[in-house]
C-alpha positions as CSV (number, residue, x, y, z in Angstrom):
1,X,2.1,-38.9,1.5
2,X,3.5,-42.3,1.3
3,X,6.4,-43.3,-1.0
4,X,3.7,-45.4,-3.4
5,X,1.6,-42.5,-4.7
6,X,4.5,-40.7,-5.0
7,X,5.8,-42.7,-7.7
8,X,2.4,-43.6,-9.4
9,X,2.0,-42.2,-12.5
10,X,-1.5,-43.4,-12.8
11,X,-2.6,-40.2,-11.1
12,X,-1.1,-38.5,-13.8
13,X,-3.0,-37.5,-17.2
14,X,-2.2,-35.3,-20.3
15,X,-3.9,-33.7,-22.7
16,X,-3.8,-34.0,-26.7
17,X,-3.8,-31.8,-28.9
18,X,-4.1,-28.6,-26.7
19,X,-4.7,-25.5,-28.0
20,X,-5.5,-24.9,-31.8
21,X,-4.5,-27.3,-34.3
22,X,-4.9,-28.6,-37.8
23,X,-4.3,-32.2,-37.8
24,X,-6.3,-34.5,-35.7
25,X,-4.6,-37.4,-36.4
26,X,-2.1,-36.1,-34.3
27,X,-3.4,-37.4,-31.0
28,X,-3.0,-40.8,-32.1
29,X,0.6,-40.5,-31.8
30,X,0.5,-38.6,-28.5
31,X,-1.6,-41.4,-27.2
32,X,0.8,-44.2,-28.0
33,X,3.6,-41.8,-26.8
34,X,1.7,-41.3,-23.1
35,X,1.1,-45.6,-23.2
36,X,4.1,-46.1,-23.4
37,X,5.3,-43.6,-20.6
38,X,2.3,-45.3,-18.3
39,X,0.1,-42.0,-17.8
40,X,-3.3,-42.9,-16.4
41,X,-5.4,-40.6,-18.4
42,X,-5.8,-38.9,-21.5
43,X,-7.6,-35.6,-22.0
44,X,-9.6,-33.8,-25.0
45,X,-10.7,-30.4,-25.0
46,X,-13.5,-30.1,-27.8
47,X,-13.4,-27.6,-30.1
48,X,-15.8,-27.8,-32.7
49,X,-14.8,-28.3,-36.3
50,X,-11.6,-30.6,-35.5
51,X,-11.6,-31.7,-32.2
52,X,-15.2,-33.7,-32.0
53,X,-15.0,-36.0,-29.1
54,X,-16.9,-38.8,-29.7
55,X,-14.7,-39.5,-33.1
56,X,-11.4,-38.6,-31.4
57,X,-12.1,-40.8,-28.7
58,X,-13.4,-43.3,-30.2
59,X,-10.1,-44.0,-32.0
60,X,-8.0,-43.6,-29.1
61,X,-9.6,-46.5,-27.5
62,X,-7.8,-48.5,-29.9
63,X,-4.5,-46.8,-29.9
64,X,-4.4,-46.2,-26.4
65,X,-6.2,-49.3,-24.8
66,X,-4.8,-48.9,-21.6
67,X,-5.5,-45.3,-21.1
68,X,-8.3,-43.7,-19.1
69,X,-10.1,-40.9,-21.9
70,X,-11.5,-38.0,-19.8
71,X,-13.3,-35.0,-22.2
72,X,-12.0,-32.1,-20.7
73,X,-15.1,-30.3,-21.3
74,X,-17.6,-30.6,-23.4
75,X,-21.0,-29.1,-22.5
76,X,-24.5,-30.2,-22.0
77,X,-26.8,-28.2,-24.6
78,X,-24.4,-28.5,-27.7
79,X,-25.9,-32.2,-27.6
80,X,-29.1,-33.6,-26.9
81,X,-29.2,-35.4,-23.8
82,X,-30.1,-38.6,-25.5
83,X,-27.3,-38.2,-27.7
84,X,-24.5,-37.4,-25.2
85,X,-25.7,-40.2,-22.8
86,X,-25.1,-42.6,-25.7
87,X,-21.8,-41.1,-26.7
88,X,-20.9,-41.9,-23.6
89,X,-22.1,-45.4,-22.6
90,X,-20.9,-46.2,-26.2
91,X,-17.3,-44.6,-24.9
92,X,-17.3,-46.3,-21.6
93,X,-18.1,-49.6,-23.5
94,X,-14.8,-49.0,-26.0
95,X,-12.4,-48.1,-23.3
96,X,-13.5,-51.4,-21.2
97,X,-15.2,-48.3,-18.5
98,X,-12.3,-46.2,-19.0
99,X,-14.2,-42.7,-19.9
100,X,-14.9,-39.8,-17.5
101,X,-17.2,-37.6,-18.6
102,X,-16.3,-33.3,-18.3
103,X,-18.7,-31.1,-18.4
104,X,-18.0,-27.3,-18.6
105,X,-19.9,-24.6,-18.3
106,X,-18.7,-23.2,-21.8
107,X,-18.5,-19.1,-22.7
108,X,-21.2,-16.5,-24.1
109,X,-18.8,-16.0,-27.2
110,X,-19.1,-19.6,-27.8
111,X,-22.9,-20.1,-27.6
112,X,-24.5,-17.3,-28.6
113,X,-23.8,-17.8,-32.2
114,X,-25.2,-21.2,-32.5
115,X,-28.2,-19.5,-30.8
116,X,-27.7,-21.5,-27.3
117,X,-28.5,-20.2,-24.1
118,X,-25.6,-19.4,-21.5
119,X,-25.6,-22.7,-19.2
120,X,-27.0,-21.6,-15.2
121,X,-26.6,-23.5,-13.0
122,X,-30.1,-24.8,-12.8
123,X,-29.4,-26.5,-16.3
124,X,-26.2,-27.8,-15.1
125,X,-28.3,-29.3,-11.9
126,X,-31.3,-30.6,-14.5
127,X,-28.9,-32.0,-17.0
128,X,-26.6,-34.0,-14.7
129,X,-29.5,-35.9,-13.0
130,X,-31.6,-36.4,-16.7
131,X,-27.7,-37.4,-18.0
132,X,-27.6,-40.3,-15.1
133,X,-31.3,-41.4,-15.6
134,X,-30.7,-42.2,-19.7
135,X,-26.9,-43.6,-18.6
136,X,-29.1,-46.1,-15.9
137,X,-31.6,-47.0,-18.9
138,X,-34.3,-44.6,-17.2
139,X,-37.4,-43.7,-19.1
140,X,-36.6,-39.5,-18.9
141,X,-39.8,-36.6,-19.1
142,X,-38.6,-33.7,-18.5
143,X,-40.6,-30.3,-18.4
144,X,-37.9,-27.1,-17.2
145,X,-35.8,-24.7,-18.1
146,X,-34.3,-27.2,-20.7
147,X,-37.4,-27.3,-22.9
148,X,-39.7,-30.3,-22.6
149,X,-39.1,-33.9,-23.3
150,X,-40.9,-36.9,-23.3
151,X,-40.7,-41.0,-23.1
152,X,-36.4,-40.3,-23.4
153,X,-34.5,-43.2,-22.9
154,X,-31.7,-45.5,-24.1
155,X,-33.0,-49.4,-24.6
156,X,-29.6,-51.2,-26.1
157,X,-27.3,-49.9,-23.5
158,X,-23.8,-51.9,-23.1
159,X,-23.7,-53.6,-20.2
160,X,-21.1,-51.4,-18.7
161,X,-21.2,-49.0,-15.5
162,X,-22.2,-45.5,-16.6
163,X,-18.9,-43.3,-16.6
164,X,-17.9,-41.1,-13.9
165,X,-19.5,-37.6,-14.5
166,X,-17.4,-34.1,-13.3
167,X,-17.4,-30.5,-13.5
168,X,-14.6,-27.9,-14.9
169,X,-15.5,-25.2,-11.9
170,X,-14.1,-21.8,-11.1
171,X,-16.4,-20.0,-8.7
172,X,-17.2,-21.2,-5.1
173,X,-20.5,-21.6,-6.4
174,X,-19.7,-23.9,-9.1
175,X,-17.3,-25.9,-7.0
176,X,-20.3,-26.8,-4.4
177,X,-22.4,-28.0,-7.2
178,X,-19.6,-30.1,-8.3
179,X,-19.3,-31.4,-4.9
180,X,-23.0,-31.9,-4.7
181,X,-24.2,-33.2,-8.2
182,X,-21.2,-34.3,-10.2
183,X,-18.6,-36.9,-9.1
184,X,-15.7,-35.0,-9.4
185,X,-14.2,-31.3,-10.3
186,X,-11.3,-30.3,-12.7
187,X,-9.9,-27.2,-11.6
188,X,-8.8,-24.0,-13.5
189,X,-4.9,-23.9,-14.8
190,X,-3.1,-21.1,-13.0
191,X,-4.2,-22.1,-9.7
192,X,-1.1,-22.8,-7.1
193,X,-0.9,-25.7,-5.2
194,X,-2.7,-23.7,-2.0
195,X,-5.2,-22.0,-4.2
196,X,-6.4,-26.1,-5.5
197,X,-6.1,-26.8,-1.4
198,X,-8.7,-24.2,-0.9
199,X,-11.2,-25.2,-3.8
200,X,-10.4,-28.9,-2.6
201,X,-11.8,-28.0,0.7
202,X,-15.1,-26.7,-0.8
203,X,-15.9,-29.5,-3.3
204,X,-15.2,-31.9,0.0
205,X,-17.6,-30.0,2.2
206,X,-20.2,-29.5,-0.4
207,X,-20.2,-33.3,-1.2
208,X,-20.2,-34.2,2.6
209,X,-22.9,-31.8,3.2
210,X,-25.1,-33.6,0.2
211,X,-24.8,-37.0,1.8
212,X,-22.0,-38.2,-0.1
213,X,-18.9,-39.5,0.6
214,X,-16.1,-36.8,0.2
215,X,-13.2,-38.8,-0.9
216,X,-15.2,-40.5,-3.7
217,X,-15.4,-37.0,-5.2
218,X,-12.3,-36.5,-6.9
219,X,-10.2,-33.6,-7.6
220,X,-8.2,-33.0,-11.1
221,X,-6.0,-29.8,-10.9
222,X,-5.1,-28.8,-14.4
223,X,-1.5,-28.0,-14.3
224,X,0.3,-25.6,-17.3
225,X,4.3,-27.7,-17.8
226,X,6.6,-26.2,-19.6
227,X,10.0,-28.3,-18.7
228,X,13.6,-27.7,-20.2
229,X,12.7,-25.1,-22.6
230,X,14.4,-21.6,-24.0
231,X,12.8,-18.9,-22.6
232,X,10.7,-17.9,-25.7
233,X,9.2,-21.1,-25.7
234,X,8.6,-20.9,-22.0
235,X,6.8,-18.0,-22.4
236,X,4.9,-19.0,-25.8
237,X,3.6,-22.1,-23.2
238,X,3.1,-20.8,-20.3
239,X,3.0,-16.7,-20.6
240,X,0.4,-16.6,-24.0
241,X,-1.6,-19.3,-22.7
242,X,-1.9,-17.6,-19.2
243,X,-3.0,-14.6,-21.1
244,X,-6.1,-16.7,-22.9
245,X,-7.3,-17.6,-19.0
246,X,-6.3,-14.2,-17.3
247,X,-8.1,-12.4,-20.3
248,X,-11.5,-13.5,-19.4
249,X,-13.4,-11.2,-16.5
250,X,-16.0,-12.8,-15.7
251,X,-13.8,-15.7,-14.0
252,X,-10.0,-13.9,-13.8
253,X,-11.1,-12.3,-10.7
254,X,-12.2,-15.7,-8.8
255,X,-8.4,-17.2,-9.7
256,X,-6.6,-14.5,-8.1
257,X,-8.7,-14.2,-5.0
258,X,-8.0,-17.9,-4.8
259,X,-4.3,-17.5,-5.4
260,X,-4.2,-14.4,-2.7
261,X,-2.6,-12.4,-6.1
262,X,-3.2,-8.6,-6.5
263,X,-6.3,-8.1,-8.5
264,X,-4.7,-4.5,-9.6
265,X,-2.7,-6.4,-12.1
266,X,-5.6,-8.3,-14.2
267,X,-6.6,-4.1,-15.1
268,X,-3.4,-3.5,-16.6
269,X,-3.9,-6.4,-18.4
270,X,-7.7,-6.1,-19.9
271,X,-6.5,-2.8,-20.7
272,X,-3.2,-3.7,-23.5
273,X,-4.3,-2.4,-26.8
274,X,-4.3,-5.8,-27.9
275,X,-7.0,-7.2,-25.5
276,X,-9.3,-4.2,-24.6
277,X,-11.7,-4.0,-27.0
278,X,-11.7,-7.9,-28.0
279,X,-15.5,-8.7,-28.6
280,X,-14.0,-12.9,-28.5
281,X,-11.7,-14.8,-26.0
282,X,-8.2,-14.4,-26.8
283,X,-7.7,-18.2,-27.4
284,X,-9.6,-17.7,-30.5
285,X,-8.0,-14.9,-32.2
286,X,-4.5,-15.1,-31.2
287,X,-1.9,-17.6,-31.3
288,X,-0.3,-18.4,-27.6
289,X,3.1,-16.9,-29.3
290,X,1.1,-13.2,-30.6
291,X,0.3,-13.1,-26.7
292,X,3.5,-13.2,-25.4
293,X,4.3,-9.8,-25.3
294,X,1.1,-9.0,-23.4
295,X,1.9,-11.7,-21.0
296,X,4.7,-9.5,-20.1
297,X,2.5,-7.6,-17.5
298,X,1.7,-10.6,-15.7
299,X,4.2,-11.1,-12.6
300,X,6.8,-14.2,-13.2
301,X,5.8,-14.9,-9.7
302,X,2.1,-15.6,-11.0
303,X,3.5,-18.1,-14.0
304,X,6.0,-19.8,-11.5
305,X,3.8,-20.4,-9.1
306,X,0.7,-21.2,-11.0
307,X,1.9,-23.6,-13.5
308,X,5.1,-26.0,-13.4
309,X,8.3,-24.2,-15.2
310,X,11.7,-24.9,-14.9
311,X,14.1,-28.1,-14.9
312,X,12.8,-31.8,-15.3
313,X,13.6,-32.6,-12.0
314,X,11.8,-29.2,-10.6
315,X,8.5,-29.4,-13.0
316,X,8.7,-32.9,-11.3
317,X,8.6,-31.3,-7.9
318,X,6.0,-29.2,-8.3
319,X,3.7,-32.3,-9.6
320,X,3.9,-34.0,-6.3
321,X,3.4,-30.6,-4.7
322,X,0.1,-30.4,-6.2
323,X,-0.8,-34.1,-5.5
324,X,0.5,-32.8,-2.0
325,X,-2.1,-29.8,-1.7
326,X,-5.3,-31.8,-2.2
327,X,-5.5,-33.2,-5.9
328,X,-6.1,-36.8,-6.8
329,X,-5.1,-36.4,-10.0
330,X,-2.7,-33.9,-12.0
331,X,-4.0,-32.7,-15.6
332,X,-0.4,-31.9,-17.2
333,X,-1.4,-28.9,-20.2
334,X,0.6,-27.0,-22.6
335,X,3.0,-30.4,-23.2
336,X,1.8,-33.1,-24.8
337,X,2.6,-37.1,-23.9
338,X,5.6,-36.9,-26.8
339,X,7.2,-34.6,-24.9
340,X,7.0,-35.1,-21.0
341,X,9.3,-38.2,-21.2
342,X,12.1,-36.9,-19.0
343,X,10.0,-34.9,-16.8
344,X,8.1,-38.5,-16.1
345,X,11.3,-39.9,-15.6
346,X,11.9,-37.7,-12.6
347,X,8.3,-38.1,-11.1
348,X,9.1,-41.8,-11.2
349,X,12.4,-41.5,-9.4
């Protein structure tokens, strides 16, 4: 890797307001903060009830007008496609085409009781092509697995290019989709730098395969920092969030195959008192600092690894060690833009 992208920081994004918070208006301030440090892109993952997209990003076009704003997910069936399509173009018209569009897949626990389906892949496949038809100004009908629609489409559109569209993906299923369909893929926190290489290599082939060219497919490895801290902080950031991921079966497994990491280990951990008979992701009934203690049974190995911990000049390290392994772009979690100004400092040098 050249000397340039080395000192780049426009290949390096943020997220606000991770994890559970009260105040909004908070990621106003961390925008200006990550301005003025020169980060290339700001992240949002929605949560419903305080962390609405379109209205968060909407103002951080304004206090951030330099940023990229990348929603880091949201899903397909919470809006309808009309709807989301407009969010968007209206979003990529504020930011002067500065929005990228994330699409997760989203949980059981989180669907079901709003009385929405689980999301297959066939609706993924359906709703990213109906999603770039109402972007394009397409007249839409649609009879599937979504439902029916008919005569959909978007006449006042900006006249702005629709927004990049990509995929949170775990599985080497969903990766190839993402590599197929969707023009980028945001990978999984906790994966080290050879486990991105790996799901780097699928996305590529998959959108090579599919006619497309591979290195206009890009790759976002989300990347837990936790810089200069004491230990217990270190642990509230990095251990009780690990814990929230490592928690969840039905994709815990893929991640440590991925990372070449004894799956053994994941049983101890579904079955702590605190976790085993959880009926809702742990993110949503604990605190990161409540899951500390469980996080104890994860090897430090994992955390080190997995995640950027450790000095300034070391967190900076492992950044360019990720750019290194087959990312595009690093999604820095767990610290928000207020607080990564030494650890920029070092990437920069």
């Amino acid at each position: 890797m050249n000397q340039k992208k080395l000192v780049d920081k426009s290949n390096l994004g943020a997220y606000l307001l991770p994890g559970r918070i009260k105040n909004p208006n908070d990621g106003i301030y961390q925008a200006t903060k990550s301005e003025e440090l020169g980060l290339g892109t700001l992240w949002l993952s929605e949560r419903w009830g305080n962390k609405d997209l379109g209205v968060i990003f909407g103002a951080i076009t304004q206090a951030a007008p330099s940023s990229y704003i990348a929603a880091g997910t949201t899903h397909f069936l919470t809006r309808h496609p009309v709807v989301l399509a407009s969010m968007a173009m209206t979003l990529q018209s504020l930011s002067n085409e500065k929005f990228i569009l994330g699409i997760g897949r989203g949980v059981a626990e989180m669907f079901q009781p709003i009385g929405l389906p689980n999301i297959s892949f066939e609706h993924l496949i359906d709703c990213v092509k109906i999603h770039k038809k109402l972007c394009n100004g397409e007249v839409v009908n649609y009879d599937g697995v979504l439902g029916k629609y008919t005569d959909m489409q978007l006449k006042d559109l900006p006249d702005v290019k629709q927004p990049p569209i990509i995929l949170g993906a775990i599985g080497p299923k969903a990766l190839k989709v993402a590599g197929t369909y969707f023009d980028g893929v945001i990978l999984h926190p906790f994966l080290t730098p050879s486990g991105v290489n790996r799901c780097s290599e699928i996305v590529k082939d998959a959108a090579s395969k599919a006619g497309k060219d591979p290195k206009k497919v890009k790759i976002y490895a989300t990347v837990v920092l936790a810089s200069d801290l004491s230990s217990d902080k270190e642990e509230e950031i990095v251990g009780g969030r690990a814990v929230s991921y490592f928690q969840n079966k039905n994709y815990a497994d893929i991640l440590v195959n991925f990372n070449g990491w004894d799956n053994n280990i994941l049983r101890k951990l579904w079955d702590h008192p605190l976790l085993s008979n959880l009926k809702s992701s742990a993110d949503q009934t604990f605190t990161n600092k409540e899951l500390v203690e469980v996080s104890r049974i994860l090897p430090r190995e994992w955390l080190l690894s997995g995640s950027a911990v450790g000095t300034n000049e070391h967190c900076a390290s492992r950044l360019r060690e990720y750019l290194s392994s087959g990312a595009n772009h690093i999604i820095i979690h767990g610290s928000t833009p207020d607080q990564l100004a030494p650890t920029i400092d070092c990437f920069s040098r």
